[in-house]
C-alpha positions in Angstrom: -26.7 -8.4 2.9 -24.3 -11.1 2.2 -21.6 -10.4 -0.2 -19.1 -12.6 -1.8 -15.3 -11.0 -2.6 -12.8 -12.8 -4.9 -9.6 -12.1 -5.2 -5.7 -13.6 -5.7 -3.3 -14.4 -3.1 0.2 -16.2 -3.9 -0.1 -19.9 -3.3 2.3 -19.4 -0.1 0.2 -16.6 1.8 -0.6 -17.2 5.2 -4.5 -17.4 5.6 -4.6 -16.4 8.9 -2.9 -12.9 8.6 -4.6 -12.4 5.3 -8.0 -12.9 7.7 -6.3 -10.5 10.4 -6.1 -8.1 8.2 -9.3 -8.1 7.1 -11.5 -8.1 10.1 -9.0 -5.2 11.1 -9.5 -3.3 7.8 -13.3 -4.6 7.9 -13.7 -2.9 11.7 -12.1 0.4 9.9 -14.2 0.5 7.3 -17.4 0.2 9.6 -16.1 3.1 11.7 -18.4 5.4 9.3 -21.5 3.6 10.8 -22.6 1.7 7.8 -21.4 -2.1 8.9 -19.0 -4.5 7.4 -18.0 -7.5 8.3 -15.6 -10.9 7.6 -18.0 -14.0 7.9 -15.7 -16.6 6.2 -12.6 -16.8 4.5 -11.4 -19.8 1.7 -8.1 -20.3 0.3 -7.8 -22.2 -2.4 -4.1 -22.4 -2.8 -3.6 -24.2 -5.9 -5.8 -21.8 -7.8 -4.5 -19.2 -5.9 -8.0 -18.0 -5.5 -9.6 -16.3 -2.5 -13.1 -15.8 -1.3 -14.3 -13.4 1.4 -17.9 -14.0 2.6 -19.0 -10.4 4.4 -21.9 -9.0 5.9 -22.0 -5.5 4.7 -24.5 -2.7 3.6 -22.9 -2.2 0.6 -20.5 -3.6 -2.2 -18.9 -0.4 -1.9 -18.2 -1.0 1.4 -16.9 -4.3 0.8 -14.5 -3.0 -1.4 -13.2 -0.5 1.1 -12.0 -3.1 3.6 -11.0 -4.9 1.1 -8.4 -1.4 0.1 -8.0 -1.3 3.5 -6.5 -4.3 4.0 -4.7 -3.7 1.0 -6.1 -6.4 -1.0 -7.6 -5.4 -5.0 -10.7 -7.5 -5.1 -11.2 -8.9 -8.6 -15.0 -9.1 -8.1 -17.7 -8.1 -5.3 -21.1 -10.1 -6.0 -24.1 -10.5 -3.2 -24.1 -14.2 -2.2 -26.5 -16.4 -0.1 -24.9 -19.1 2.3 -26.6 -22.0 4.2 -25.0 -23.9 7.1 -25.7 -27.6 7.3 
């Protein structure tokens, strides 16, 4: 299942080792056997808001990487994306 993370980063982070971390933390997380996985990542700085698209079994899980990484995510909803 898709799910949709969203949490707050300072309008200065670096969105490519805030994604590092994740697919690191997300790989960590799946080492139990139920999978987890970074699909996309947006920044939107001026908000200061973040969104992590994953592929995971579970919100729970989602929220682990998301420890793992040592992010707090504010909210974990399922989601549904379309590429055009």
């Amino acid at each position: 299942m898709l799910f949709l993370a969203e949490f707050y980063l300072p309008e200065d982070s670096v969105l490519t080792e805030v994604a590092r971390r994740m697919v690191a933390a997300a790989a960590e997380a799946a080492a139990s056997g139920e999978g987890v996985s970074l699909v996309d990542l947006i920044f939107v700085a001026v908000d200061e808001t973040c969104f992590a698209l994953f592929m995971a079994s579970s919100p729970d899980k989602v929220a682990e990487a998301g420890q793992l990484a040592g992010l707090i995510f504010d909210r974990v909803v399922t989601a549904e994306a379309a590429r055009l």
